[in-house]
C-alpha positions in Angstrom: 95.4 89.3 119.6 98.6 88.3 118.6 100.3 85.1 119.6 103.6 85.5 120.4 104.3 82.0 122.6 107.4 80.0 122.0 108.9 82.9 120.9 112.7 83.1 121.4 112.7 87.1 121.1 110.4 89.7 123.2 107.2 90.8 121.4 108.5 94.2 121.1 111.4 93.0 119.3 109.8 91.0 116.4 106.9 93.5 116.5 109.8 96.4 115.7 111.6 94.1 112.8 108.4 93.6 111.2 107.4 97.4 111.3 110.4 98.3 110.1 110.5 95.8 107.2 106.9 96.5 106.2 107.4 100.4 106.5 110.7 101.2 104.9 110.7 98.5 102.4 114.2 97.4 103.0 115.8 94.1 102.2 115.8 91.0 105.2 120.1 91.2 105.2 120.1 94.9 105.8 117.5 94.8 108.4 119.6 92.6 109.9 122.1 95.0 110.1 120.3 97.5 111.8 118.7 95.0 114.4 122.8 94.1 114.7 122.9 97.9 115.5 120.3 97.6 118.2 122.0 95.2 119.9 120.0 92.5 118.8 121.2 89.6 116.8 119.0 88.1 114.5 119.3 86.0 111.3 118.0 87.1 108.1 115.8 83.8 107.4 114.0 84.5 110.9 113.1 87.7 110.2 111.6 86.4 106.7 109.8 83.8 109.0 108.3 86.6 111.5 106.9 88.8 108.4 105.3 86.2 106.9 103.9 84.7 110.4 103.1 88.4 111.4 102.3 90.8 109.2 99.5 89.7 107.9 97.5 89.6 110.8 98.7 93.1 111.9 97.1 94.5 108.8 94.1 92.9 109.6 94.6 94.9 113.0 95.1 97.6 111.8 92.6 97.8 108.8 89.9 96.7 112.0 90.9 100.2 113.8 90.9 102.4 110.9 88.2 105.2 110.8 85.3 104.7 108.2 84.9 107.6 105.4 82.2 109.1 104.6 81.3 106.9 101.8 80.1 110.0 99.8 82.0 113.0 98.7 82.2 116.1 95.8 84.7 118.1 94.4 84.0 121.4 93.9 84.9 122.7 90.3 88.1 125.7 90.7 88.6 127.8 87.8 92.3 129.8 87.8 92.9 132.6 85.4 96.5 132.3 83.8 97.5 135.0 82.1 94.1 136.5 82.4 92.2 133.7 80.1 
């Protein structure tokens, strides 16, 4: 589990900022913004600080949940006829 003590922002906050930076790809100013448009003001350097403190163990999360596949699989061979040939 994640440790989010001595935190100055709720969990769901910094949890949000880091989804959204990891998922979308967008830079740390303009995710700035759009936490500014949330309603929630938070520099750009603490942002880089919670993705680098965060993300990483999220992905381990997450790759822990994620499904097995079948380690063994076939493709079938498809012919199409273009053009009759």
């Amino acid at each position: 589990m994640l440790s989010f003590k001595g935190t100055h922002f709720p969990k769901d906050v910094i949890l949000y900022a880091v989804f959204f930076y990891v998922r979308y790809g967008v830079s740390y100013r303009d995710l700035e913004e759009i936490m500014e448009e949330r309603g929630v003001e938070v520099d750009h350097a603490t942002l880089n600080r919670w993705v680098i403190r965060y993300s990483p163990a999220i992905a381990v999360k997450a790759k822990s949940q994620k499904r097995e596949t079948n380690k063994s699989w076939r493709m079938d061979e498809t012919y199409i006829k273009v053009k009759g040939q």
